[in-house]
LUMKOL-696416 format. One line per field, with one value per residue (C-alpha): residue in three letters; z, x, y; residue number from 1. Coordinates in pm, 1 decimal, decimal comma. Example, Ala and Ser with C-alpha at 12.3 -4.5 7.8 and 13.67 -1.06 7.14 Angstrom:
2
aa [ala/ser] .
c3 [780,0/714,0] .
c1 [1230,0/1367,0] .
c2 [-450,0/-106,0] .
i [1/2] .
END
This chain:
203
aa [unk/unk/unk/unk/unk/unk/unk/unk/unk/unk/unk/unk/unk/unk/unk/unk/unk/unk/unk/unk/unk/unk/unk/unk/unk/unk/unk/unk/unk/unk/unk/unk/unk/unk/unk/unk/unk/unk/unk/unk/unk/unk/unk/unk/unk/unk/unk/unk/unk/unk/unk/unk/unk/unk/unk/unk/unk/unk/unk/unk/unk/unk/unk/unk/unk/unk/unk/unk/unk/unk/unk/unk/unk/unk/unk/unk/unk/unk/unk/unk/unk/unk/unk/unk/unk/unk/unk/unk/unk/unk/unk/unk/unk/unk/unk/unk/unk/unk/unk/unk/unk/unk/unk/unk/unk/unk/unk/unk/unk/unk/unk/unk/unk/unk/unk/unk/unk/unk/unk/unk/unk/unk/unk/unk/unk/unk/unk/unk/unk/unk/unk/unk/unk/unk/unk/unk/unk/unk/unk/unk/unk/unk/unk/unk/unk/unk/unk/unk/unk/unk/unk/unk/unk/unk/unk/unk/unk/unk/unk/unk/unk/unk/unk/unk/unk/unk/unk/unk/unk/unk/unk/unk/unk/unk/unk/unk/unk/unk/unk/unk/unk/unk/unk/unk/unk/unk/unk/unk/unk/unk/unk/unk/unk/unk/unk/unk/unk/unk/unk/unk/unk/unk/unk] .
c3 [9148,2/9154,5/8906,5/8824,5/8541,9/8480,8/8500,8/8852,3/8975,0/9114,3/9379,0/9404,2/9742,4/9702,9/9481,2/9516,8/9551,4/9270,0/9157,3/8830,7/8543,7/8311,4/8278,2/8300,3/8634,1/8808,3/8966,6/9327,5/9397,0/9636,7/9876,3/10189,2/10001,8/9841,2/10224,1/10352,6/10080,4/10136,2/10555,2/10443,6/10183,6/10448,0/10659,7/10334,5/10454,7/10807,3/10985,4/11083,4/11317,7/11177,2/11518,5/11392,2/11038,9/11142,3/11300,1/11027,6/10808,3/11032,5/11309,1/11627,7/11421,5/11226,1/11152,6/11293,6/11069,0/11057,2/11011,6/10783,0/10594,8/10582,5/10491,7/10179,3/10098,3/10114,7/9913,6/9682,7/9663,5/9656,9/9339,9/9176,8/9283,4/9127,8/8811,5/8657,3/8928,6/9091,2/9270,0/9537,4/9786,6/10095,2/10378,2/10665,4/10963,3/11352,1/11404,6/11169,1/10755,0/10573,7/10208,3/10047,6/9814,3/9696,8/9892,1/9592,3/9373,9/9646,1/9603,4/9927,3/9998,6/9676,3/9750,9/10115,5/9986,6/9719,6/10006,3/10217,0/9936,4/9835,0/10223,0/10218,8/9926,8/9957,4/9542,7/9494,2/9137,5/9235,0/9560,3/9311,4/9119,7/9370,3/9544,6/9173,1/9169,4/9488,0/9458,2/9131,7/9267,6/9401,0/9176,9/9472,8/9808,2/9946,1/9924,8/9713,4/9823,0/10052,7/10420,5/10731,5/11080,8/11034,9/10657,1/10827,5/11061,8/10831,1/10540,6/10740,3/10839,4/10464,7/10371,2/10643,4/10450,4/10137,5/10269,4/10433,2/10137,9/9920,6/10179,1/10122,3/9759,8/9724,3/10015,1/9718,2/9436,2/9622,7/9686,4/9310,8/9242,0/9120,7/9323,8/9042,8/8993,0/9375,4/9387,4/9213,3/9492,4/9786,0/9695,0/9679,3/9993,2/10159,5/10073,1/10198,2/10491,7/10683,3/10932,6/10643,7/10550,6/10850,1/10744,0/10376,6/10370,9/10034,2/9917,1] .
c1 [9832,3/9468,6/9271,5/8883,7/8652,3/8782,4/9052,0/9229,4/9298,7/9639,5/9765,1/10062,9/10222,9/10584,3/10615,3/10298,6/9935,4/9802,0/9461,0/9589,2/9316,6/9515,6/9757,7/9512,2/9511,4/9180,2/9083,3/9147,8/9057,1/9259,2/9564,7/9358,4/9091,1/9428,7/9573,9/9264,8/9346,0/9666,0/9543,5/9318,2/9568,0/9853,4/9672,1/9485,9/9179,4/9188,8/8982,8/9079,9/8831,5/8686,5/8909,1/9219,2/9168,9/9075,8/9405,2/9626,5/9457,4/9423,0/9672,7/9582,0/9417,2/9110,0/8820,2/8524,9/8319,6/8582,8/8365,8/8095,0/8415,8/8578,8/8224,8/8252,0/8577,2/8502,6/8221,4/8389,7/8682,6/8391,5/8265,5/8650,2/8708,9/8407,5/8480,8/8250,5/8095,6/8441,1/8716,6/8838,1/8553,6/8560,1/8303,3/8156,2/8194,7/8118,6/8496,3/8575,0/8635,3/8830,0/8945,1/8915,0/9110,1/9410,8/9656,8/9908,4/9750,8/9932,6/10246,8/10378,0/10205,3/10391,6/10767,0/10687,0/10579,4/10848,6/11087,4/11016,4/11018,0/11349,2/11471,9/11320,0/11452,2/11813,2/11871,3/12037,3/11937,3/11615,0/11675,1/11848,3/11523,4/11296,5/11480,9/11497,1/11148,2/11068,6/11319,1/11160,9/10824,8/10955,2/10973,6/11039,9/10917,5/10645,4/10299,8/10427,7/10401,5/10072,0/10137,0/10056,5/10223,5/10081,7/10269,7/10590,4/10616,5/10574,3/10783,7/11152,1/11047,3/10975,0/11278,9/11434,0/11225,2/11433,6/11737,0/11735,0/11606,2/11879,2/12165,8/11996,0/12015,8/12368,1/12475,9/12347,6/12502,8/12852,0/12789,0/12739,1/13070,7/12916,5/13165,1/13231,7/12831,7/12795,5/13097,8/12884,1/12573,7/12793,3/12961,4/12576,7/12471,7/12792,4/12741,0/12428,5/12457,2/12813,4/12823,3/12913,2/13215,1/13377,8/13279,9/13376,3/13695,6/13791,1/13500,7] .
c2 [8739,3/8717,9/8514,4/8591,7/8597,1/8972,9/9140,7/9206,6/9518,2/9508,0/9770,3/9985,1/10107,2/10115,9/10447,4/10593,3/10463,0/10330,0/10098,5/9934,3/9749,2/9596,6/9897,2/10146,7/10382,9/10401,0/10727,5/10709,0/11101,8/11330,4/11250,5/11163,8/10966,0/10742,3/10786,4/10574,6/10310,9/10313,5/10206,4/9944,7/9802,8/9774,8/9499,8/9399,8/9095,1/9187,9/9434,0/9798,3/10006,3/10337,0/10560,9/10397,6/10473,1/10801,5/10868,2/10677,9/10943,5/11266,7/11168,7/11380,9/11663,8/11512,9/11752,1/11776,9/11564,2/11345,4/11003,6/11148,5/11267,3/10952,6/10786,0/10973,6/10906,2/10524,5/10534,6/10718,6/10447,6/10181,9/10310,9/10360,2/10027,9/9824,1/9596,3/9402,5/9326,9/9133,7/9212,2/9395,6/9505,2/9761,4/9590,1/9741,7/9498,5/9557,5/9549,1/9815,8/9816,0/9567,1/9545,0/9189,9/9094,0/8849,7/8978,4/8903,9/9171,2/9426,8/9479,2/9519,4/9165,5/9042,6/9168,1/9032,3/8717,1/8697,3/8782,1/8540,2/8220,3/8345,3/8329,9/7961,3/7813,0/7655,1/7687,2/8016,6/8047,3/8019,4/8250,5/8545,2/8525,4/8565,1/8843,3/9029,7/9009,8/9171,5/9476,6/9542,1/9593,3/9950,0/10213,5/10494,2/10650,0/10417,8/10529,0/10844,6/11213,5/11106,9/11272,1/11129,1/11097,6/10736,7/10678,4/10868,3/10623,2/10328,7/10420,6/10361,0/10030,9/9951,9/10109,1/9834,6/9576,0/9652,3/9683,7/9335,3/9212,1/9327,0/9230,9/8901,9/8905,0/9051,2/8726,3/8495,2/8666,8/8667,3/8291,9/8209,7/8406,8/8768,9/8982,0/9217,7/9289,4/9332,8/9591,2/9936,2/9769,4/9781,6/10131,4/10272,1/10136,1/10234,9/10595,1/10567,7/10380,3/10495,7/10260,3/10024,5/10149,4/9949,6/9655,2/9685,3/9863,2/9780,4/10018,2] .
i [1/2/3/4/5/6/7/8/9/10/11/12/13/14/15/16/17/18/19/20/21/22/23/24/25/26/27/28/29/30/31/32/33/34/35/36/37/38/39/40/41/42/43/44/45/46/47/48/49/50/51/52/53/54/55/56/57/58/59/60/61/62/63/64/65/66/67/68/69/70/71/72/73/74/75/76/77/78/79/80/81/82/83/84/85/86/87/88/89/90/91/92/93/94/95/96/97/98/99/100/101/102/103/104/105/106/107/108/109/110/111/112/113/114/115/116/117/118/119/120/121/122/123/124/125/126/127/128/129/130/131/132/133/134/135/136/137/138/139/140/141/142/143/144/145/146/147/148/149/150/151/152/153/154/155/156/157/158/159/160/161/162/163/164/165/166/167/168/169/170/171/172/173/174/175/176/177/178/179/180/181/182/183/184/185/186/187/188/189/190/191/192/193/194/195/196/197/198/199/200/201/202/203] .
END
């Protein structure tokens, strides 16, 4: 994660939205101010114009105000998010706002990250470890009980994210011989998913 002459402020998307100083919450204000986080933490370091975060906030029903409102929200987030002076900023540019910050200190970054190392490396030890890591950055529904058409969209392809991820993780468990750990895992997702049942009809 990020490194700086304070301490980082680390973000949480998968189970809610979340600014974190070490362990203490910051305030991050109602649901559609921590909904416009939430947009500018998704493509974290890359630019998002002010009409698209409009409608990842609003969708096709923003008020009237709707930039002077959103304005205020960021300002608002601008001032939650200062720390000492360091650390995650929210800049104005001509193609639209961007958050800076180590993309590492957001979660979703970090299980994508984490994900993708463990796909890469050819020592399953190492592989199972990596793939741990990442599933136990959620701790539930993705970006909480925020509503958007925008977040409704987005949270079944994270939901695809993990999935993959743990079929992954269970493929290198069953190659270091943990069948009987994998069994209560596959039984789960087999409920959950039908289709599987097919293709596991031991379960």
């Amino acid at each position: 994660m990020g490194t700086g002459g304070d301490e980082a402020v680390e973000f949480r998307l998968l189970g809610g939205v979340e600014a974190v100083v070490g362990g203490r919450p910051l305030d991050l204000g109602h649901a559609r101010q921590r909904c416009v986080l939430a947009a500018l933490l998704v493509q974290v370091n890359r630019p998002l114009p002010v009409d698209q975060l409009v409608h990842r906030v609003w969708g096709d029903h923003p008020p009237r105000r709707a930039r002077d409102t959103l304005y205020g929200y960021l300002s608002r987030l601008r001032a939650a998010l200062a720390h000492g002076g360091v650390g995650p900023a929210i800049v104005r540019r001509p193609d639209g706002y961007t958050l800076t910050t180590d993309a590492l200190d957001v979660d979703l970054h970090r299980f994508r990250d984490l994900v993708g190392r463990a796909r890469a490396t050819e020592e399953d030890e190492r592989a199972a470890d990596l793939f741990e890591q990442a599933i136990g950055l959620w701790h539930g529904e993705p970006f909480g009980t925020l509503e958007s058409l925008w977040l409704d969209t987005l949270r079944p392809a994270l939901h695809h994210e993990r999935l993959a991820a743990e079929l992954d993780r269970n493929d290198v468990a069953l190659r270091r011989g943990r069948h009987r750990e994998q069994l209560a895992e596959l039984r789960a997702r087999a409920r959950e998913h039908p289709p599987w049942t097919s293709a596991w009809p031991d379960i």
